[in-house]
KOLMAR-515638 format. One record per residue: residue in one letter; y, x, z of N, C-alpha, C in turn. Coordinates in steps of 0.001 Angstrom, whole numbers, plus 500000, padded with zeros to 6 digits. Layout:
<atoms>
AYXZYXZYXZ ...
</atoms>
This chain:
<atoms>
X513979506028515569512805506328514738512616505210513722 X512254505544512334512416504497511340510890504382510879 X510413503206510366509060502732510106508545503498509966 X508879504907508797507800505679508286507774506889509483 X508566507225510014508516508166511253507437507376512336 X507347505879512970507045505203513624505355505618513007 X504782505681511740504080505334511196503507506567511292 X503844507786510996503317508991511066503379509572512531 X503488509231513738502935509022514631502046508543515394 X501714507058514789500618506502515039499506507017514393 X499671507413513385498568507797512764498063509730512307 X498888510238513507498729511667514457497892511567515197 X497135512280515383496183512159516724496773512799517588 X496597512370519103497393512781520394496895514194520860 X497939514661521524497054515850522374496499515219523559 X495356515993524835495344515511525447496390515555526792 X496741514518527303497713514991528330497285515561529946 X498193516426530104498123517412530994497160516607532792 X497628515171532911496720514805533940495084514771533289 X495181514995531908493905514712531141493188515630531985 X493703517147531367493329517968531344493102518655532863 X493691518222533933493818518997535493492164517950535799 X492089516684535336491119515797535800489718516570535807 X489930516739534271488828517427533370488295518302534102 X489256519376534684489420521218534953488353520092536751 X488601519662537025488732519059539008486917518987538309 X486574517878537422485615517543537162484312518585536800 X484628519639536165484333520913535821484181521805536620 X484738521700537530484692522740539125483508521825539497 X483579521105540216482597519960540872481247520351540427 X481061520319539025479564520700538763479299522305538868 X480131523330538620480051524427538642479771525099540112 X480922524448541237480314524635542597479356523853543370 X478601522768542797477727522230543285477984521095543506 X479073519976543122479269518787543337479026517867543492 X478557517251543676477605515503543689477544514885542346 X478015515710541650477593515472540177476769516425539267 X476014517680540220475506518621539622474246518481540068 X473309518785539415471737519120539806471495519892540591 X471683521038540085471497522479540669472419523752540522 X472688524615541396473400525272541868473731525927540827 X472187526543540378471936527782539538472152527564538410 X472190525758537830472267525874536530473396526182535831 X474408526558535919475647527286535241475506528816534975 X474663529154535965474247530817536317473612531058534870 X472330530522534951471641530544533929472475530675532309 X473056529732531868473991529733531069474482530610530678 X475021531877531993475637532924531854477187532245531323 X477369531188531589478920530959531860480071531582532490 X480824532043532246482011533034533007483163532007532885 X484528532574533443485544532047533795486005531675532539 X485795532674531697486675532275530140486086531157529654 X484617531229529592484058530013529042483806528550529630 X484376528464531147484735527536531824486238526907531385 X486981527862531284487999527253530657488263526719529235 X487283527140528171487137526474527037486586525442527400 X485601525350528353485235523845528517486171522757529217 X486494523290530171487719522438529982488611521942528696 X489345522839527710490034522063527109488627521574525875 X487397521963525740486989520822525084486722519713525411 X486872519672526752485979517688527546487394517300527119 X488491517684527858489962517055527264489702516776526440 X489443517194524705489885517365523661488841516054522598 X487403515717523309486295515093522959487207513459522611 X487289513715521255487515511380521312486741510938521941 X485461511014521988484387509748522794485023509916524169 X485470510219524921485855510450526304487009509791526880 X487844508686526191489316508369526596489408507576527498 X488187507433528555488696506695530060489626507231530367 X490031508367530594491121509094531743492231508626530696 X492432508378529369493943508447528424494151507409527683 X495199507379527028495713505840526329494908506085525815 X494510504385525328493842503573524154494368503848522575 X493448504165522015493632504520520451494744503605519901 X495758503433519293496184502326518763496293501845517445 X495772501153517035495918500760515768496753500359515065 X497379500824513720498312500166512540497521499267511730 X498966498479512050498662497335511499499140497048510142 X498252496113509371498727496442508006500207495841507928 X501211495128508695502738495117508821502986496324508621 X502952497577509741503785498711509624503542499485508444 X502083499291508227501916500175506067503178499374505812 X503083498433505642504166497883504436505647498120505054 X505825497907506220507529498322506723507523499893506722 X506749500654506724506866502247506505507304502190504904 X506225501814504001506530501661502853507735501245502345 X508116500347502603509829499877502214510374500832502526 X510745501783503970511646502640504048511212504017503351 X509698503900502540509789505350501749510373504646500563 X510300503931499900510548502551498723512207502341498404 X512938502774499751514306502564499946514930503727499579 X514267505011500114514439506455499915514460507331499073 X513146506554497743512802507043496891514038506998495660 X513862508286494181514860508378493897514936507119491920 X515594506447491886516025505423491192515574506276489817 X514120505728488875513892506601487456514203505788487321 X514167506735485763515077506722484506513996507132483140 X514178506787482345513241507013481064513659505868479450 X513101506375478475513348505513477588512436504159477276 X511031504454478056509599503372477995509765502873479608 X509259501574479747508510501653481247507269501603480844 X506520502256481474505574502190481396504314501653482220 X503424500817481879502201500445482565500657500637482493 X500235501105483346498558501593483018497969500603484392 X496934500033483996496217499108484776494472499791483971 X493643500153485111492335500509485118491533500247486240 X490189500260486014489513500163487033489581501461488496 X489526500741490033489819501613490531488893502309490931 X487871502351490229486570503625490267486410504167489136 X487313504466488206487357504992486784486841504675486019 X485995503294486087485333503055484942486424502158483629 X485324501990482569486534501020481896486424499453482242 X487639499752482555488055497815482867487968496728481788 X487601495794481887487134494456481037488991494084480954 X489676493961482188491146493931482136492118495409481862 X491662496090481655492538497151481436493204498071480615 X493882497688480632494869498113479333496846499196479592 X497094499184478643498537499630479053499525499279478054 X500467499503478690501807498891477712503501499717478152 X504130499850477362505243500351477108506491499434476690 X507235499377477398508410498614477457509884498997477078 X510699498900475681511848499735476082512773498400476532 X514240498607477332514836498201477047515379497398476262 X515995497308475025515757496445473975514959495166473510 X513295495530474019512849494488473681511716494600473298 X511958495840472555510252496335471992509496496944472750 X508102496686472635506779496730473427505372497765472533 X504743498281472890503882499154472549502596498766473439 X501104498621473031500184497985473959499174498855473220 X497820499359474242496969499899473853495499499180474642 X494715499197474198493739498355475055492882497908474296 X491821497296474761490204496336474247491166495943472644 X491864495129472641492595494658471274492978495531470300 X493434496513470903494151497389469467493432498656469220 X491407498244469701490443499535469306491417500656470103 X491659501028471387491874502081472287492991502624471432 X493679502255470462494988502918470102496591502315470745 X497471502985470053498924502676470619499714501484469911 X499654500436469726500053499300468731501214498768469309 X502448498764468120503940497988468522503171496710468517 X503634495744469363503535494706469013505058494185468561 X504352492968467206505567492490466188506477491490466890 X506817490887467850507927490372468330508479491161469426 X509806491046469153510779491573470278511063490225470806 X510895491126472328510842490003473433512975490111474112 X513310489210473624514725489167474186514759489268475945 X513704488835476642513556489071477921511778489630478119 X511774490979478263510835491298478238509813491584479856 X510422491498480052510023491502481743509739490513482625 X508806490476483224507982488702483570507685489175485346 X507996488237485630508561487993487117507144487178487172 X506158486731487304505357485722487034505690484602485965 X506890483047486104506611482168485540508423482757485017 X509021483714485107510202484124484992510677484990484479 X511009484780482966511101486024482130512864486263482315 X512785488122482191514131488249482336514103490241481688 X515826489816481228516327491106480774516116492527481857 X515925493463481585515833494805482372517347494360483422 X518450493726482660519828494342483095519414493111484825 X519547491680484371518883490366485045517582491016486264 X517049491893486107516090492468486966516388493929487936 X517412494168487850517993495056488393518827494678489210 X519074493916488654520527492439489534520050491960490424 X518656491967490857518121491176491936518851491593493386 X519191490277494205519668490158495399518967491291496342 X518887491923496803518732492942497933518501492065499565 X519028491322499830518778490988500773517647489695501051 X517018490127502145515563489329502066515718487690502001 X516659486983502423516891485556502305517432484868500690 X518008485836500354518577485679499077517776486053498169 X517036487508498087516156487272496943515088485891496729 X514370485678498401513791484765498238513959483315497865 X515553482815497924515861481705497328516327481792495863 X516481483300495629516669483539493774515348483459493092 X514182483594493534513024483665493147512524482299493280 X512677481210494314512489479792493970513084479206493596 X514559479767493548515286478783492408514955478336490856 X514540480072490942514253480683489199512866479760488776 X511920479931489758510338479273489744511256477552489369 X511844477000489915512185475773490526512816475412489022 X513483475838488260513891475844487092513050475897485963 X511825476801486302511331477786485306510299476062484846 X510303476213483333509115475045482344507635475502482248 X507537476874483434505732476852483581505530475996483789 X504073475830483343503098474883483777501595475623483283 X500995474916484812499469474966484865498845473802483790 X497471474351483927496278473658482990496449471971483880 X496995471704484813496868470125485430498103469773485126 X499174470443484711500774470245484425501448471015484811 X502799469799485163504069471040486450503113471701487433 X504099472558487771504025473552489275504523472753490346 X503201472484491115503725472022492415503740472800493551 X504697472099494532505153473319495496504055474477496007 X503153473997496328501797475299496587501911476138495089 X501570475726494478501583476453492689503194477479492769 X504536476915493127505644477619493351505656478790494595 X504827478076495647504749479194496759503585480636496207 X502653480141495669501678480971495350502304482284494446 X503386481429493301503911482074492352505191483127492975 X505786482570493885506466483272494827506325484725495281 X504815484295496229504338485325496778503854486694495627 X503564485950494291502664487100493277504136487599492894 X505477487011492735506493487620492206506938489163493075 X506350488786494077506981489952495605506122490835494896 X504863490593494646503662491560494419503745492803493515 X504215491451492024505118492275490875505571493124491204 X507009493024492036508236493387492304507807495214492775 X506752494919493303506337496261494105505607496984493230 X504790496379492114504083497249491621504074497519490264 X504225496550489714504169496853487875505776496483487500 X506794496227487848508232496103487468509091497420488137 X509971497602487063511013498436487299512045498006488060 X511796497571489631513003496901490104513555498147491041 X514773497795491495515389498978492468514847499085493132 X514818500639493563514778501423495122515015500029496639 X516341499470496107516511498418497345515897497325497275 X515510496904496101514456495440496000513519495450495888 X512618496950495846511470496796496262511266497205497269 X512435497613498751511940497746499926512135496371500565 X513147495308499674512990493823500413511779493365499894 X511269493205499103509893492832498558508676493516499283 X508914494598499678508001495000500991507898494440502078 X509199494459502712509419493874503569508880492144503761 X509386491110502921509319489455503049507295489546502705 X506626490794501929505492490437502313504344490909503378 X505414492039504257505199492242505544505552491080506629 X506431489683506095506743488387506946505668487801506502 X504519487978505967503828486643506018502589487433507191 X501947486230507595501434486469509090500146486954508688 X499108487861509265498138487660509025497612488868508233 X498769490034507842498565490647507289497537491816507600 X496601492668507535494975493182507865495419494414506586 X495294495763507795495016496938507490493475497086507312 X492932497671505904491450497623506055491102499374506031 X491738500523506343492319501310506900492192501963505432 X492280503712505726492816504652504567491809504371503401 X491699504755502186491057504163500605491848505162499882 X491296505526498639491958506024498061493116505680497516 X494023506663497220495440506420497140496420505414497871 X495831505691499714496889504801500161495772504271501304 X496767502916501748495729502193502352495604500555502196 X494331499945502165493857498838502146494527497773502740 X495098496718502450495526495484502510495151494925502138 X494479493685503022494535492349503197495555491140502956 X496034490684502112496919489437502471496524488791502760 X497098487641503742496829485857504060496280485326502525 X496802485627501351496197485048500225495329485316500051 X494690486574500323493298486490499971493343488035498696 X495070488022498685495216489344497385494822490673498844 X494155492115497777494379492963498436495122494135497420 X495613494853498097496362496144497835496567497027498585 X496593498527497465496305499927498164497894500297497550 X498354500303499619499961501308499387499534501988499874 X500811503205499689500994504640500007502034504338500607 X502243504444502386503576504488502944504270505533502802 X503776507070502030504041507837502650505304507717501021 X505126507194499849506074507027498563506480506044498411 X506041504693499229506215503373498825505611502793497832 X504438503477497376503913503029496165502965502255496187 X502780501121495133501649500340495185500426501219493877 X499324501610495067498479502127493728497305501548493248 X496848500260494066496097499586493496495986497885493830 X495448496966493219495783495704493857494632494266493181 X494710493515493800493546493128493104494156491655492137 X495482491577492108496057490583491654496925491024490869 X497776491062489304498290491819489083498874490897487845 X500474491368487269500702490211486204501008491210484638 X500703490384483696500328491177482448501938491323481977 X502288491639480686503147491739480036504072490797479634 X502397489580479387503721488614478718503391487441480024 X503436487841481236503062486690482386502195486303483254 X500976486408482508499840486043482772499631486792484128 X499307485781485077498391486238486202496533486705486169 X496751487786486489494974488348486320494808488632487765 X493651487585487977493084487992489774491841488994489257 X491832489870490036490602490873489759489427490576490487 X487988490433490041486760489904490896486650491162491806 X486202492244490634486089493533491573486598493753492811 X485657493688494193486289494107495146487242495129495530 X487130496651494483487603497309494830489378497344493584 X489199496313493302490449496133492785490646496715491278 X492104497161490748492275498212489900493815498876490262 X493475499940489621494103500763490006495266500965488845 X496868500758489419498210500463489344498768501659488621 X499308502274487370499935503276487874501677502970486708 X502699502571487104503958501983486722504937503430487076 X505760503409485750506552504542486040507170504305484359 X508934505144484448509242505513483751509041506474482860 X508896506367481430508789507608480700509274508239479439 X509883509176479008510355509011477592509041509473476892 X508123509461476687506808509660476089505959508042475195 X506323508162474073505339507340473495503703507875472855 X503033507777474035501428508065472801501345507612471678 X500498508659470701500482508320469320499110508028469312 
</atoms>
């Protein structure tokens, strides 16, 4: 059974099982013939209860959630298995294709976002941005970006971003190498190692949600941020479900596509990290397209 099978089980509700149900039926007789758990003889009479409707009661006491002394304990998913379900829908899913990438970042209660905007990416270099700046229209912007695609502090070609290592030890030392190289710098200077780990972790984030990376590197990028400890299902939300990170970022996946559809940390076009105040985040939506709005 693989994460997302593992995952859509847990989050099935059980039948009840058959000692449930004989307990139930034992328990149900008892008051009906007068048991040490019944008042009075007559009171079932009254009711006008018959055999058929004794046996619906049976399978409803079975069937009652508030009742699970007699049966397993509810179990809870944990926000690990969202994200290891997710990688294996993430792994599954099928590799687009288009002439734009495209990005839409909005508020995730539909209102308009103070951060929200969108942008169009081809290949090549050239970029298209619509947003607060360009009065709600579709504007090229005038430089072509020779590496248009931003990893956080790590700009790189579509071809350079596709190339990414697949395997979870290796991407993660290609991603601090790259940081480890890279001439960011914060408002206090260099990047120091917390500043590189931080940048690390937002690159995984990327990786999953606003970049065009493979089918296979964004189920390792699922995965290495299903390794950090601590991770907190804050359960179903729209489009997906609620995550907690140890950082303090949250995000709404969908195990059931691998998709990241909302997040509260998110990186712009040309780099920039935007933490979102809004609790409820904004809402993600990254995809290929041959469609340029006019």
């Amino acid at each position: 059974m693989n994460d997302l099978q593992t995952l859509r089980a847990a989050l099935a509700p059980d039948e009840p099982s058959q000692d449930v149900v004989d307990r139930s039926r034992h328990r149900l007789q008892n008051r009906i013939q007068g048991g040490r758990t019944a008042r009075r003889r007559t009171g079932w009479l009254a009711a006008g209860a018959g055999l058929a409707a004794a046996a619906a009661a049976v399978v409803a006491i079975a069937a009652i959630p508030a009742a699970p002394v007699d049966g397993p304990p509810v179990r809870t998913v944990s926000g690990q298995e969202i994200l290891l379900a997710a990688a294996t829908a993430a792994e599954r899913s099928p590799d687009g294709a288009g002439s734009y990438w495209h990005v839409k970042v909005a508020e995730a209660d539909g209102g308009a976002a103070s951060n929200g905007y969108e942008y169009w990416i081809k290949p090549d270099g050239r970029s298209w941005m619509r947003g607060a700046k360009t009065g709600g229209k579709v504007a090229p912007l005038k430089a072509r970006s020779a590496t248009p695609f931003s990893l956080v502090a790590v700009d790189l070609t579509l071809e350079q971003l596709r190339a990414l290592p697949t395997a979870p030890d290796a991407l993660k030392a290609w991603i601090a190498d790259a940081l480890e190289r890279s001439d960011a710098r914060t408002s206090a200077g260099e990047l120091t190692a917390s500043d590189r780990e931080q940048a690390a972790f937002q690159s995984l984030i990327s990786l999953v949600s606003t970049l065009p990376a493979t089918p296979e590197v964004r189920a390792t990028a699922f995965r290495l941020i299903a390794d950090q400890p601590g991770v907190q299902n804050l359960g179903a939300v729209p489009g997906g479900h609620g995550l907690l990170l140890p950082t303090g970022e949250r995000l709404v996946v969908d195990p059931e596509t691998g998709r990241v559809n909302g997040t509260s940390v998110f990186v712009t076009r040309d780099g920039a990290v935007v933490k979102v105040a809004n609790p409820a985040g904004v809402r993600i939506d990254a995809e290929w397209t041959n469609t340029l709005p006019e």
